[in-house]
HTML snippet that shows the backbone in 3Dmol.js (N, CA, C, O; Angstrom):
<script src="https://3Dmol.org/build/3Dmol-min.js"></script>
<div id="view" style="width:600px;height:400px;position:relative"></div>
<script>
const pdb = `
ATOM      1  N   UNK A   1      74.235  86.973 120.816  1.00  0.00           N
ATOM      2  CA  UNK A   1      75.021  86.657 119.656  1.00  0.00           C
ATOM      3  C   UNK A   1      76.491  86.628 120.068  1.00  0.00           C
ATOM      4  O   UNK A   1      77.210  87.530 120.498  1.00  0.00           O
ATOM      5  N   UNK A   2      76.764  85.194 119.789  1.00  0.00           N
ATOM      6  CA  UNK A   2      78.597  85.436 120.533  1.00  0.00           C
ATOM      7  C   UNK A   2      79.218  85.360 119.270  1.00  0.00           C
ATOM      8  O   UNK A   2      78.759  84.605 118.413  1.00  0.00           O
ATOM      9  N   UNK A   3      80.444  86.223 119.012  1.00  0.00           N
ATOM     10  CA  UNK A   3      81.005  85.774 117.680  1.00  0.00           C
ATOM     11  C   UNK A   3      82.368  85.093 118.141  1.00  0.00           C
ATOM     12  O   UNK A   3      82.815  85.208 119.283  1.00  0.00           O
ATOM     13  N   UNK A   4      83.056  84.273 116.981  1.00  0.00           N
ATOM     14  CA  UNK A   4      84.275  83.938 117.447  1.00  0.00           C
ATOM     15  C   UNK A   4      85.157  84.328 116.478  1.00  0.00           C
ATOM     16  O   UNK A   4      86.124  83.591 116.290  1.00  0.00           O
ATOM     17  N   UNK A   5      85.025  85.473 115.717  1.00  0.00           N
ATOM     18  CA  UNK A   5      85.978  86.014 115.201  1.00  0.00           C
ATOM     19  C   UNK A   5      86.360  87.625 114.545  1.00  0.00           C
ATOM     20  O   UNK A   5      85.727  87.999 113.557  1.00  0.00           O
ATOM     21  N   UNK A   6      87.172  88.318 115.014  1.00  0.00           N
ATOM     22  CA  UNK A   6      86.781  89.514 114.835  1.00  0.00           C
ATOM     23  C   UNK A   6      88.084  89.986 113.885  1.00  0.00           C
ATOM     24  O   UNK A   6      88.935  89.157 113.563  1.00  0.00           O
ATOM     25  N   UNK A   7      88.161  91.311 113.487  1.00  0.00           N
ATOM     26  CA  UNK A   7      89.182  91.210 112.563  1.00  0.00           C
ATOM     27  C   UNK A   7      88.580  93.336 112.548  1.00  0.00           C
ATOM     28  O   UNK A   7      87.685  93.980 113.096  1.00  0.00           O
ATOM     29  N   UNK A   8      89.720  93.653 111.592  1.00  0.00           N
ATOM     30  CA  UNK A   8      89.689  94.933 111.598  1.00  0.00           C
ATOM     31  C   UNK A   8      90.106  95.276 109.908  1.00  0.00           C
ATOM     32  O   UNK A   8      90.900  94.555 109.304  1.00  0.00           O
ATOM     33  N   UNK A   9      89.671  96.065 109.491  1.00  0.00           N
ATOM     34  CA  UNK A   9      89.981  96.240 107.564  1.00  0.00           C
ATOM     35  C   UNK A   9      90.225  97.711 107.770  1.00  0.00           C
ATOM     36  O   UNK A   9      89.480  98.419 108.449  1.00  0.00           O
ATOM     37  N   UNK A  10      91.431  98.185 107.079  1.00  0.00           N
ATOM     38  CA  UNK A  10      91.978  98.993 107.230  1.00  0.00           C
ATOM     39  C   UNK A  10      91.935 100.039 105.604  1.00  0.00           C
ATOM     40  O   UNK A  10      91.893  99.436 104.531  1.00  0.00           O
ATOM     41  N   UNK A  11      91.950 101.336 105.629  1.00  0.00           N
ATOM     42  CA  UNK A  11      91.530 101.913 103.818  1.00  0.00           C
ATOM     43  C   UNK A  11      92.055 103.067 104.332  1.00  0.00           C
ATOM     44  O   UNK A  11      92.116 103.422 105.509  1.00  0.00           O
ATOM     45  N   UNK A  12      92.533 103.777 103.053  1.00  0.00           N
ATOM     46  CA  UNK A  12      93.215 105.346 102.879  1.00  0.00           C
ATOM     47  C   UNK A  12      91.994 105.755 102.689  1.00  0.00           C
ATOM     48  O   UNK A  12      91.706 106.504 103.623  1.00  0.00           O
ATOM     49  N   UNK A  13      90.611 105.580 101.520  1.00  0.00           N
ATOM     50  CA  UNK A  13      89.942 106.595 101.061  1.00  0.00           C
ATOM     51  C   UNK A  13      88.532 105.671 101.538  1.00  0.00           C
ATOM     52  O   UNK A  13      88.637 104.511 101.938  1.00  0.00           O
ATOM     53  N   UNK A  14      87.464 106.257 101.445  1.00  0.00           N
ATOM     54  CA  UNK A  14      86.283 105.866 101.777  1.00  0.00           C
ATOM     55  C   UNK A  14      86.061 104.229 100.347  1.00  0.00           C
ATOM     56  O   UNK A  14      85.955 103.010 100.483  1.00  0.00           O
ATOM     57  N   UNK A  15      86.080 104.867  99.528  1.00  0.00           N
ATOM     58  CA  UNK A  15      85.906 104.053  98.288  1.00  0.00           C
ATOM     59  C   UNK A  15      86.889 102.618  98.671  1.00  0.00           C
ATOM     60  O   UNK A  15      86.227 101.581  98.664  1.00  0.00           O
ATOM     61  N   UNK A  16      88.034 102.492  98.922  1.00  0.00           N
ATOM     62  CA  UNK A  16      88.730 101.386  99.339  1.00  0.00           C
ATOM     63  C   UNK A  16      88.253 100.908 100.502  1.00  0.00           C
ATOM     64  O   UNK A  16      88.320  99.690 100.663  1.00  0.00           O
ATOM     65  N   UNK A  17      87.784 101.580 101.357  1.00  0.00           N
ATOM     66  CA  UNK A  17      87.096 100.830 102.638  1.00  0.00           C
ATOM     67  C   UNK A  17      86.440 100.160 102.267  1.00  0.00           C
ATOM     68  O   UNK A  17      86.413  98.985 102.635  1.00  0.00           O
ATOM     69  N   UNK A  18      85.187 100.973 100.858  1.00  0.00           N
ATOM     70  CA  UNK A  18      83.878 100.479 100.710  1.00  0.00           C
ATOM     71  C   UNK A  18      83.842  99.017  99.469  1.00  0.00           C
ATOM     72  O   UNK A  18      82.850  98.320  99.254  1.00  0.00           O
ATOM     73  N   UNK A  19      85.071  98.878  98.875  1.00  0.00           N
ATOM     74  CA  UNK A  19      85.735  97.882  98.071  1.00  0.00           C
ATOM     75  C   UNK A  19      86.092  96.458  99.421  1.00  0.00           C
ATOM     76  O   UNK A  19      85.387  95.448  99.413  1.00  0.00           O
ATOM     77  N   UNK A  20      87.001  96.593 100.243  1.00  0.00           N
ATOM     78  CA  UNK A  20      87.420  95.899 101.093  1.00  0.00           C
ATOM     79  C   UNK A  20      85.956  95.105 102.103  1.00  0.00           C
ATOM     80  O   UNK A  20      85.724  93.897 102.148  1.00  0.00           O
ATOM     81  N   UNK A  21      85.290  96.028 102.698  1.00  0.00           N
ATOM     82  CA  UNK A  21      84.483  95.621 102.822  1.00  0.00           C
ATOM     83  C   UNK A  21      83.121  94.694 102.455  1.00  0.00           C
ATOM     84  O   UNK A  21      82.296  94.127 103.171  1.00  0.00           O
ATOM     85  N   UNK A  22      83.304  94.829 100.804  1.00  0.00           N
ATOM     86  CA  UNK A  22      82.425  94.314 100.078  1.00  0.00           C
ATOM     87  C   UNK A  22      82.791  92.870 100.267  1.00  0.00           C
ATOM     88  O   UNK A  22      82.026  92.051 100.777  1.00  0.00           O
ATOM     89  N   UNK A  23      84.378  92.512  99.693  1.00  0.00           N
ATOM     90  CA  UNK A  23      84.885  91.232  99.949  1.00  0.00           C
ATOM     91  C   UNK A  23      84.861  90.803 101.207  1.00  0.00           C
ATOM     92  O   UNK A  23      84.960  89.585 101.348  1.00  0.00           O
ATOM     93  N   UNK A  24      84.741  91.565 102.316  1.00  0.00           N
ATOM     94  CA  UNK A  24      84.759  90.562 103.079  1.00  0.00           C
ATOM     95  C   UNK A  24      83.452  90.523 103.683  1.00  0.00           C
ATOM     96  O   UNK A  24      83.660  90.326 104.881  1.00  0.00           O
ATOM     97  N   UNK A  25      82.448  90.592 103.516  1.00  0.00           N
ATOM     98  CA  UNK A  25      80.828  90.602 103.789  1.00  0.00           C
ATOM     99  C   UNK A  25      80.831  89.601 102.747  1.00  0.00           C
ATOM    100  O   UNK A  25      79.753  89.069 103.010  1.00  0.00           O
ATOM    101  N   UNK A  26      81.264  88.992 101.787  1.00  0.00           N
ATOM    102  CA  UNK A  26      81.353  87.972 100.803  1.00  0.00           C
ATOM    103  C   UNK A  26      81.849  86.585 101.245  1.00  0.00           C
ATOM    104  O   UNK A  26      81.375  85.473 101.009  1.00  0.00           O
ATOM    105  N   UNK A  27      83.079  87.005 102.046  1.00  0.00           N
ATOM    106  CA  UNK A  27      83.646  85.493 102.786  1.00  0.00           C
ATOM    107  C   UNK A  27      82.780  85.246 104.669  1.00  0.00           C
ATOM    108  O   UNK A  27      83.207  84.626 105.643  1.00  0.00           O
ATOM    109  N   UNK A  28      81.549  86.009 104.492  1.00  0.00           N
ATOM    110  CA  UNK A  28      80.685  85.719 105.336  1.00  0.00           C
ATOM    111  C   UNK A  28      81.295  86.794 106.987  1.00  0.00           C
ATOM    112  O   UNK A  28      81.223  86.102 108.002  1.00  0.00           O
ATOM    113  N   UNK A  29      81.640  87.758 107.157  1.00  0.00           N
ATOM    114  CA  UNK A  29      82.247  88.810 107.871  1.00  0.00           C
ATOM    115  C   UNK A  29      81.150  89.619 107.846  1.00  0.00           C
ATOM    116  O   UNK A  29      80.295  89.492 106.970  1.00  0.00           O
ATOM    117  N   UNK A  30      81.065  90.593 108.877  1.00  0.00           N
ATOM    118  CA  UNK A  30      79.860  91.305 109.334  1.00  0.00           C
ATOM    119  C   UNK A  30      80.182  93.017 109.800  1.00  0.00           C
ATOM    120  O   UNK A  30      81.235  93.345 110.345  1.00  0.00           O
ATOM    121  N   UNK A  31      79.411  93.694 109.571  1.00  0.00           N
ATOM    122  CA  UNK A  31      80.601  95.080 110.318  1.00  0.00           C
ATOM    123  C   UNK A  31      79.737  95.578 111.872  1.00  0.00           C
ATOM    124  O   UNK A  31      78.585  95.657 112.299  1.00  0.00           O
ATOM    125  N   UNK A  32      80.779  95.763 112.210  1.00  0.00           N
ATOM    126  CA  UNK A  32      80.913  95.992 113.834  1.00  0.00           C
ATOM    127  C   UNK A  32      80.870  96.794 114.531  1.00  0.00           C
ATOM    128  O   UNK A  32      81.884  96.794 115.228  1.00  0.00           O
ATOM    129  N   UNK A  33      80.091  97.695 114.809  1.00  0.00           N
ATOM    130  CA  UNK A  33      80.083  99.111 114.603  1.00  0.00           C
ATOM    131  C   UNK A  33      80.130 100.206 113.848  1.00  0.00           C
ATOM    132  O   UNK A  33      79.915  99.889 112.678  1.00  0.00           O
ATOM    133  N   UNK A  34      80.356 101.626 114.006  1.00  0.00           N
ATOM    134  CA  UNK A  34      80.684 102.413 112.706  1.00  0.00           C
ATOM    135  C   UNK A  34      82.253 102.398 112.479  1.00  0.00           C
ATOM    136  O   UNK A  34      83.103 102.075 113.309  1.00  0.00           O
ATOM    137  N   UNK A  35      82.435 102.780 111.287  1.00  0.00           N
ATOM    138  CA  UNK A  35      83.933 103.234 110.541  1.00  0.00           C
ATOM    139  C   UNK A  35      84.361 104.210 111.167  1.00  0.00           C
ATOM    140  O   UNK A  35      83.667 105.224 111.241  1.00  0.00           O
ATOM    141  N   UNK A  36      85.155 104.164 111.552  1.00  0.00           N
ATOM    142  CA  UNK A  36      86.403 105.155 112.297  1.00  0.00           C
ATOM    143  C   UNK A  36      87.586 106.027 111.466  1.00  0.00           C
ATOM    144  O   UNK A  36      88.453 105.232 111.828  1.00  0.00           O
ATOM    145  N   UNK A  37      88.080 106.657 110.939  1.00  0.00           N
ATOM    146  CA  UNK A  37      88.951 108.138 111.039  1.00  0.00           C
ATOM    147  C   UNK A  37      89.878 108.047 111.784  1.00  0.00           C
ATOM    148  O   UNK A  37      89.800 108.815 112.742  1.00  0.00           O
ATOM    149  N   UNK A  38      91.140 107.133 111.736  1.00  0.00           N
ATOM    150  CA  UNK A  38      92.404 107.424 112.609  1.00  0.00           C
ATOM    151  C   UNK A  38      93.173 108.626 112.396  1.00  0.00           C
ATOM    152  O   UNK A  38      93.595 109.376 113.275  1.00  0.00           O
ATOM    153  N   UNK A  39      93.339 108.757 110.971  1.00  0.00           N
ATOM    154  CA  UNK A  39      94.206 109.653 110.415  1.00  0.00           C
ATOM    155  C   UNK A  39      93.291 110.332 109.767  1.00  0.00           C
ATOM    156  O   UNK A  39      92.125 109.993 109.971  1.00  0.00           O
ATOM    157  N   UNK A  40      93.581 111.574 108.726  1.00  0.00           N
ATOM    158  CA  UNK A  40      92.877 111.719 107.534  1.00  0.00           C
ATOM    159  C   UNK A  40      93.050 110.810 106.347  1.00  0.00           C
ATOM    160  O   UNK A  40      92.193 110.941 105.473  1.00  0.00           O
ATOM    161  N   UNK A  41      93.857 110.041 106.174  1.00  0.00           N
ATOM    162  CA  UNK A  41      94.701 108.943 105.545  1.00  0.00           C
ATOM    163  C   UNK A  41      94.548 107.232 105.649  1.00  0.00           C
ATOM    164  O   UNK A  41      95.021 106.320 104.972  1.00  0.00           O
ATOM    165  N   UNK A  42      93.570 107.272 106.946  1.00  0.00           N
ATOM    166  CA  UNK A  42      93.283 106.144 107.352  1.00  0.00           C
ATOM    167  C   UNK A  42      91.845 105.577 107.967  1.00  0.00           C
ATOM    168  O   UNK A  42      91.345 106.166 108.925  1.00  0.00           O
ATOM    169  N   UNK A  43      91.413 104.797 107.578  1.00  0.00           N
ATOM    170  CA  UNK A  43      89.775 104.579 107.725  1.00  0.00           C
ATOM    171  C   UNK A  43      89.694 103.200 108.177  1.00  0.00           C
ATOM    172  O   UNK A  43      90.202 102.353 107.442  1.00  0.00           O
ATOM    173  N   UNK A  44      89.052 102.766 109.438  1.00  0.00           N
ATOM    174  CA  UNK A  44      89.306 101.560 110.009  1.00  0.00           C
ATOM    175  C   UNK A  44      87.272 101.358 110.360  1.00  0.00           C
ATOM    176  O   UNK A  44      86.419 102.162 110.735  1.00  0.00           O
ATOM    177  N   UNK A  45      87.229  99.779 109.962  1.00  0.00           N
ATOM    178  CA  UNK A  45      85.901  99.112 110.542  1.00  0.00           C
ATOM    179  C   UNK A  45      86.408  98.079 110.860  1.00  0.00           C
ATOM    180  O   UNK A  45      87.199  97.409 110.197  1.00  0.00           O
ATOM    181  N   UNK A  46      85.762  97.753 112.473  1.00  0.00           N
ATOM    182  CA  UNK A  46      85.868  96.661 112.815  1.00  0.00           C
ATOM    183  C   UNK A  46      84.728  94.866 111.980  1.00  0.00           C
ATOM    184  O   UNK A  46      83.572  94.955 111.565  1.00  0.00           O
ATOM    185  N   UNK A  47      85.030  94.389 111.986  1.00  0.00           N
ATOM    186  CA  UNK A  47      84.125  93.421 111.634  1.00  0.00           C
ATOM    187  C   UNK A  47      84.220  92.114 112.244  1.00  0.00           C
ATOM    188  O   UNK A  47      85.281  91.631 112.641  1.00  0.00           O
ATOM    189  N   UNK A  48      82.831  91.421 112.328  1.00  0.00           N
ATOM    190  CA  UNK A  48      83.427  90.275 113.512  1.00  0.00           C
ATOM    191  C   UNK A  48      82.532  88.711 112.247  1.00  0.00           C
ATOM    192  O   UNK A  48      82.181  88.952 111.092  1.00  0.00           O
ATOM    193  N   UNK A  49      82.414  87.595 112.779  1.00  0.00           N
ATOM    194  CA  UNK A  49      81.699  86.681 112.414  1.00  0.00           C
ATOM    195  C   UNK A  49      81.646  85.556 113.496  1.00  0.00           C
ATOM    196  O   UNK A  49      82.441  85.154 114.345  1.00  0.00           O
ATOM    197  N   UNK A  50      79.851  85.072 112.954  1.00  0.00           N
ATOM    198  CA  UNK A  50      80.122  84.057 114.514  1.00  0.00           C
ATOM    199  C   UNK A  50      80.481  83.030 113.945  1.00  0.00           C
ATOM    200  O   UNK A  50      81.407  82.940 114.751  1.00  0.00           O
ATOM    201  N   UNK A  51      80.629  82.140 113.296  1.00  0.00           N
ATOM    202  CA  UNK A  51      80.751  80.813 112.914  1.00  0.00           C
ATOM    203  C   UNK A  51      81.965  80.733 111.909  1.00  0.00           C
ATOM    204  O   UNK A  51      82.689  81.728 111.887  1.00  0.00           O
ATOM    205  N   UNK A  52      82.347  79.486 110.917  1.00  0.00           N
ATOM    206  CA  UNK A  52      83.453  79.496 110.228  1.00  0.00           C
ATOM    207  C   UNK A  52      83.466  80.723 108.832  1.00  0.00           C
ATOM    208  O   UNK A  52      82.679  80.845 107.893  1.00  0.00           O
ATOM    209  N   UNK A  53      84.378  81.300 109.097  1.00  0.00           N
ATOM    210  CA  UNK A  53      84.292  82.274 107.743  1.00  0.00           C
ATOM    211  C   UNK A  53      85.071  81.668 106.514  1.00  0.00           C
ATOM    212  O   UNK A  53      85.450  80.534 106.808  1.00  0.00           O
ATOM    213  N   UNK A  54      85.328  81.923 105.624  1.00  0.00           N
ATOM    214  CA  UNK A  54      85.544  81.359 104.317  1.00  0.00           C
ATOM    215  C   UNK A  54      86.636  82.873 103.885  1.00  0.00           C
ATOM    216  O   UNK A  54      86.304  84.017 103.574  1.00  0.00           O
ATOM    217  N   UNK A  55      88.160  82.162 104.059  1.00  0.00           N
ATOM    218  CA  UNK A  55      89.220  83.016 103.627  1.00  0.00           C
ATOM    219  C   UNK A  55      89.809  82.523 101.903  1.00  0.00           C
ATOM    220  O   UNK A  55      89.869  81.459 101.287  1.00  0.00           O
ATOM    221  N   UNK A  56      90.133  83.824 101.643  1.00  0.00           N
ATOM    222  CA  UNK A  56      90.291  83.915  99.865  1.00  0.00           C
ATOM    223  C   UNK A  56      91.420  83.647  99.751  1.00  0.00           C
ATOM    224  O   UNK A  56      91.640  83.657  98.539  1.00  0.00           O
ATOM    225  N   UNK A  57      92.299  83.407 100.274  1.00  0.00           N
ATOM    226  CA  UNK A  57      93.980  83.388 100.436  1.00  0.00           C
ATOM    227  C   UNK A  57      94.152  84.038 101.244  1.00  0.00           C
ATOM    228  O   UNK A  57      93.337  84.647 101.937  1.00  0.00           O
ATOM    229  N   UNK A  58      95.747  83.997 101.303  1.00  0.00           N
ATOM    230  CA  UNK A  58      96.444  84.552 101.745  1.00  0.00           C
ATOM    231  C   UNK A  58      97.053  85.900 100.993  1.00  0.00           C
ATOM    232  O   UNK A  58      97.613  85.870  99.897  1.00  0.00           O
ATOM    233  N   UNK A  59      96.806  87.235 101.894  1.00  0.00           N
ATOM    234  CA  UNK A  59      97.577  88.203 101.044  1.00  0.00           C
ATOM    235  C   UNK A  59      98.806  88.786 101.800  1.00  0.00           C
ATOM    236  O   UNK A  59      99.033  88.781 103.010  1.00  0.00           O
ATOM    237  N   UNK A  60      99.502  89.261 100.826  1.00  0.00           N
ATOM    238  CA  UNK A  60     100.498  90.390 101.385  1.00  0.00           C
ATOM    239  C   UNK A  60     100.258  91.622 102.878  1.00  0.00           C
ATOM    240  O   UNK A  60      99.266  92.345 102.975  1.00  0.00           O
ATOM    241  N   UNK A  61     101.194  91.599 103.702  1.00  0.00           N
ATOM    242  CA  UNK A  61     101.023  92.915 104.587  1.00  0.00           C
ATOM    243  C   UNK A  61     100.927  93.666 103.701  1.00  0.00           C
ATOM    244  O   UNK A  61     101.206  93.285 102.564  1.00  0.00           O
ATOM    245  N   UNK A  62     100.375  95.358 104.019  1.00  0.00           N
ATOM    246  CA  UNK A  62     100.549  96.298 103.538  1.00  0.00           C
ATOM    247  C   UNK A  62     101.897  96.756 103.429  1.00  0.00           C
ATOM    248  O   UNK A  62     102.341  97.147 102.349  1.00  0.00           O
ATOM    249  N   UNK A  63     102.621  96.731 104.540  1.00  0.00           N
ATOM    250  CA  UNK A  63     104.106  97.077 104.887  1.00  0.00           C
ATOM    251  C   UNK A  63     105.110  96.265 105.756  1.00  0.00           C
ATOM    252  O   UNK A  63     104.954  95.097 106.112  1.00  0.00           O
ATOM    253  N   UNK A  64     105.596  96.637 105.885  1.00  0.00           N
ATOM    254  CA  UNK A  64     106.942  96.136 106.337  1.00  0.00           C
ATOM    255  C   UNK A  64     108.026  96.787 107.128  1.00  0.00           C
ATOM    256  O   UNK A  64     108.859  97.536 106.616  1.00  0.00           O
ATOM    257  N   UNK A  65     107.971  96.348 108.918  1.00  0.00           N
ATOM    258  CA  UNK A  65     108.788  97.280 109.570  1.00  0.00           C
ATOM    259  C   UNK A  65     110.755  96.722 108.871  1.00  0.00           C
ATOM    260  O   UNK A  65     110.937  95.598 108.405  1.00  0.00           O
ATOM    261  N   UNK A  66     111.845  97.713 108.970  1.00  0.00           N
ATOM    262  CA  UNK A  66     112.772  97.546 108.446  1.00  0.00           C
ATOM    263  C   UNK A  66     113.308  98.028 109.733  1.00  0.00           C
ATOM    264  O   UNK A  66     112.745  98.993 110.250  1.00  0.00           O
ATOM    265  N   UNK A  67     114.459  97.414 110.397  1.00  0.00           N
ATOM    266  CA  UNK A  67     114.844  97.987 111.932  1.00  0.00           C
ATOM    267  C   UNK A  67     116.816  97.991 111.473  1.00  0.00           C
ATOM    268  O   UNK A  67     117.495  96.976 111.315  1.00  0.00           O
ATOM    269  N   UNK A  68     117.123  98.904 111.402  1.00  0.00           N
ATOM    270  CA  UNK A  68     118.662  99.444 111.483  1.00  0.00           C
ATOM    271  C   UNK A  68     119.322  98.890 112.582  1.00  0.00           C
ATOM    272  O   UNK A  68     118.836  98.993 113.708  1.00  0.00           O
ATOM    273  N   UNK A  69     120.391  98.304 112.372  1.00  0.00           N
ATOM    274  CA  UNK A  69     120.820  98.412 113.773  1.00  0.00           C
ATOM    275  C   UNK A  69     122.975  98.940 113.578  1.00  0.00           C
ATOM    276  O   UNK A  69     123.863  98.575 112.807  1.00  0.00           O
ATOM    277  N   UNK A  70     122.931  99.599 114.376  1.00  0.00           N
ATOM    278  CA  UNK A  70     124.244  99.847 114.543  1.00  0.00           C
ATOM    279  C   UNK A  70     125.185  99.228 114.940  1.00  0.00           C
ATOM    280  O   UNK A  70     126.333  99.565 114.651  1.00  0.00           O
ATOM    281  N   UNK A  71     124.938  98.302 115.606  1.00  0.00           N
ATOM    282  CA  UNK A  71     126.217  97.251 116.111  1.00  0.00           C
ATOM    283  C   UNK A  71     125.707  96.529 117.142  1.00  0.00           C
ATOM    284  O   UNK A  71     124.895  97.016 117.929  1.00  0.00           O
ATOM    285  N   UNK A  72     126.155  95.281 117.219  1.00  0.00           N
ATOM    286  CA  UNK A  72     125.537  93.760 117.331  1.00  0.00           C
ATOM    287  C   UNK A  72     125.328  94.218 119.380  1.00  0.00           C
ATOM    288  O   UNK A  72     124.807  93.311 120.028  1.00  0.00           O
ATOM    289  N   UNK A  73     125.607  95.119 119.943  1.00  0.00           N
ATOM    290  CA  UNK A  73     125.019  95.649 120.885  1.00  0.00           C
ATOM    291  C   UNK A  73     123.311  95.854 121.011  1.00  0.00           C
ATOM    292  O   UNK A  73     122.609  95.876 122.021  1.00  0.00           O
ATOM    293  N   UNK A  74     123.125  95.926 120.277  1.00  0.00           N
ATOM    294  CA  UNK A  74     121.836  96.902 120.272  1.00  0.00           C
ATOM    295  C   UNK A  74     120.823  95.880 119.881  1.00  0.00           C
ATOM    296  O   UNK A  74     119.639  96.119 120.117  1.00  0.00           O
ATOM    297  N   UNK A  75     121.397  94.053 118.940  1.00  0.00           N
ATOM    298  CA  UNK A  75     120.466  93.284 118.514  1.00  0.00           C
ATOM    299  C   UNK A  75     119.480  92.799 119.296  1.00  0.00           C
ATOM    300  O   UNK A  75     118.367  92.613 118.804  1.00  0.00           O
ATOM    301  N   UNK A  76     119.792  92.463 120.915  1.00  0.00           N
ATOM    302  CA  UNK A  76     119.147  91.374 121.435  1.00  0.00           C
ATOM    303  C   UNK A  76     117.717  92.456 121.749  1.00  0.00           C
ATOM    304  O   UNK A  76     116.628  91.890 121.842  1.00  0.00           O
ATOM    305  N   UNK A  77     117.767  93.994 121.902  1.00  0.00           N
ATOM    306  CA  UNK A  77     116.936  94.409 121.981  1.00  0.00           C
ATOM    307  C   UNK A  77     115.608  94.384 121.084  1.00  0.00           C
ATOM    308  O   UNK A  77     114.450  94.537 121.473  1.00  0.00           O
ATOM    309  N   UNK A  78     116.088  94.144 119.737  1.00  0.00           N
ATOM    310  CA  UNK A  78     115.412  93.229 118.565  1.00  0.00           C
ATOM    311  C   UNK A  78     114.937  92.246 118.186  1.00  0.00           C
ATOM    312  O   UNK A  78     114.338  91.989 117.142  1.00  0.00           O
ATOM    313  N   UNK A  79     115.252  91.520 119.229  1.00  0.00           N
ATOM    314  CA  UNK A  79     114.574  89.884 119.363  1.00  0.00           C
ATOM    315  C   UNK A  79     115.750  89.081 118.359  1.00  0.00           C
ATOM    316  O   UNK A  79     115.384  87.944 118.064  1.00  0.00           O
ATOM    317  N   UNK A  80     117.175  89.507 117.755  1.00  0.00           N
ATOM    318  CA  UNK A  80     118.026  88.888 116.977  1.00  0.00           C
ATOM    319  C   UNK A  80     118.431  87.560 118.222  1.00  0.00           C
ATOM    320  O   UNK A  80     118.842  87.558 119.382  1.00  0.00           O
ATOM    321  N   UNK A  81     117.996  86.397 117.091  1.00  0.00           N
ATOM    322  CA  UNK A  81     118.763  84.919 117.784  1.00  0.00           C
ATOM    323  C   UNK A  81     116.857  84.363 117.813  1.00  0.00           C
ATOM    324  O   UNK A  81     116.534  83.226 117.469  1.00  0.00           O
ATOM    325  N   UNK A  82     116.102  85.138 118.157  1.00  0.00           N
ATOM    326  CA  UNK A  82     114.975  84.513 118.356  1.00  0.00           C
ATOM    327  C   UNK A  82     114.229  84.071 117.326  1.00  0.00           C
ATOM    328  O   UNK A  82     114.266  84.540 116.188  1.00  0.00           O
ATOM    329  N   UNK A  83     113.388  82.964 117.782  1.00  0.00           N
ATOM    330  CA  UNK A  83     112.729  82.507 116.300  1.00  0.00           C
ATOM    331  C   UNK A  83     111.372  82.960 115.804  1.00  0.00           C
ATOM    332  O   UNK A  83     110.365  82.337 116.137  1.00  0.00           O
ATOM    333  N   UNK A  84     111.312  84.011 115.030  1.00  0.00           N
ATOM    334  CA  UNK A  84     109.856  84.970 115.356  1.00  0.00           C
ATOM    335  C   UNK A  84     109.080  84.380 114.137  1.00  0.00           C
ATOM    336  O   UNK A  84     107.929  84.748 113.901  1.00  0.00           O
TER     337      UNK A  84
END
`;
const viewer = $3Dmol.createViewer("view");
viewer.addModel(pdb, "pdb");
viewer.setStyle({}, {cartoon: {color: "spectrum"}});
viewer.zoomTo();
viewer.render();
</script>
């Protein structure tokens, strides 16, 4: 079985894993082993699919890195000027 697409779903509580997961065993996604425990806070299953899967949209990140910078020294270390 070769798949060509793998992906990872990420949950604070068991119940949101078990929500997240539902939808995506719906857009044809498969789970990939067992559920993992990064944090106490964080609950990760991998899931893969072999053929075309069927995406619901597009959603929002969860978060958002925010990077400070102190003075235009310190940008290029930031990738500032680049087109990301």
């Amino acid at each position: 079985m070769a798949f060509k697409h793998y992906d990872v779903v990420r949950a604070a509580s068991p119940s949101d894993l078990a929500e997240k997961l539902t939808h995506k065993l719906k857009e044809g996604w498969q789970p990939f082993g067992s559920p993992v425990a990064i944090t106490p806070y964080t609950l990760m299953q991998a899931i893969a699919a072999e053929g075309d899967v069927v995406v619901s949209g597009a959603t929002e990140p969860e978060w958002y890195y925010v990077i400070v910078l102190a003075g235009q020294s310190n940008a290029m270390a930031y990738g500032e000027g680049l087109p990301l």
